[in-house]
C-alpha positions in Angstrom: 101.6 131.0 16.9 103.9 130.4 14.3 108.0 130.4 14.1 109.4 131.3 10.8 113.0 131.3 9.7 114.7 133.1 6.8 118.3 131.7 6.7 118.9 134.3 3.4 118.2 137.2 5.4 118.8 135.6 8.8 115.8 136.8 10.1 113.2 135.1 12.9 109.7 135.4 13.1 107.7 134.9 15.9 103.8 135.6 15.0 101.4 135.8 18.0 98.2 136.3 16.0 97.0 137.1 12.8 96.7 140.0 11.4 98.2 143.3 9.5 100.9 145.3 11.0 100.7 148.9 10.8 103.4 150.1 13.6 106.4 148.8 15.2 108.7 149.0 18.0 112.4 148.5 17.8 113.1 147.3 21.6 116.5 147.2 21.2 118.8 147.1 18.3 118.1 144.1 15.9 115.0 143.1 17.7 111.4 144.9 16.5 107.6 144.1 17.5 104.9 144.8 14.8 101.6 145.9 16.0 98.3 146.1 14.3 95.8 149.2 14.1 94.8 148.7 17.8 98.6 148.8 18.8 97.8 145.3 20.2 101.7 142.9 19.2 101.4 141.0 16.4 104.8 139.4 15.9 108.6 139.9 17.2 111.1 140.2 14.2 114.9 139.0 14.9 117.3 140.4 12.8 120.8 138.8 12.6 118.8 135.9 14.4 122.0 133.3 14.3 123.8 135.6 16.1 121.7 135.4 19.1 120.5 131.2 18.7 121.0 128.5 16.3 117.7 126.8 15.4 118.7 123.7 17.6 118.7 126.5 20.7 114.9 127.3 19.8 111.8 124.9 21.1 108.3 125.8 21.7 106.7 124.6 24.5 102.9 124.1 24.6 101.2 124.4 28.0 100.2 121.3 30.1 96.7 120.3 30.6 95.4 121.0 34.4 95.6 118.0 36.0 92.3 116.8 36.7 
């Protein structure tokens, strides 16, 4: 997964996998998700992204190792 900012166009990029996007989804206004051929999600797109977060606001958390 990678996290990708455009302050010029104020835009955030989320990508879940590789791959090329051939559809999209606008789930609600400002907020689109790119799908590939299989209509599996490929990446969220956040328009006017400081609007909804400043980068401080956004982390990434990696999941924990089981406990052994």
């Amino acid at each position: 997964m990678k996290i990708k900012y455009s302050k010029e166009a104020d835009i955030l990029l989320i990508e879940l996998r590789d791959g090329t996007p051939m559809d999209s989804i606008d789930l609600k206004e400002g907020v689109i998700l790119h799908l590939d051929d299989e209509g599996l999600p490929l990446e969220i797109e956040i328009l006017d992204a400081s609007k909804i977060a400043t980068l401080e606001d956004i982390s990434v958390m990696a999941p924990l190792e089981a406990a052994r």
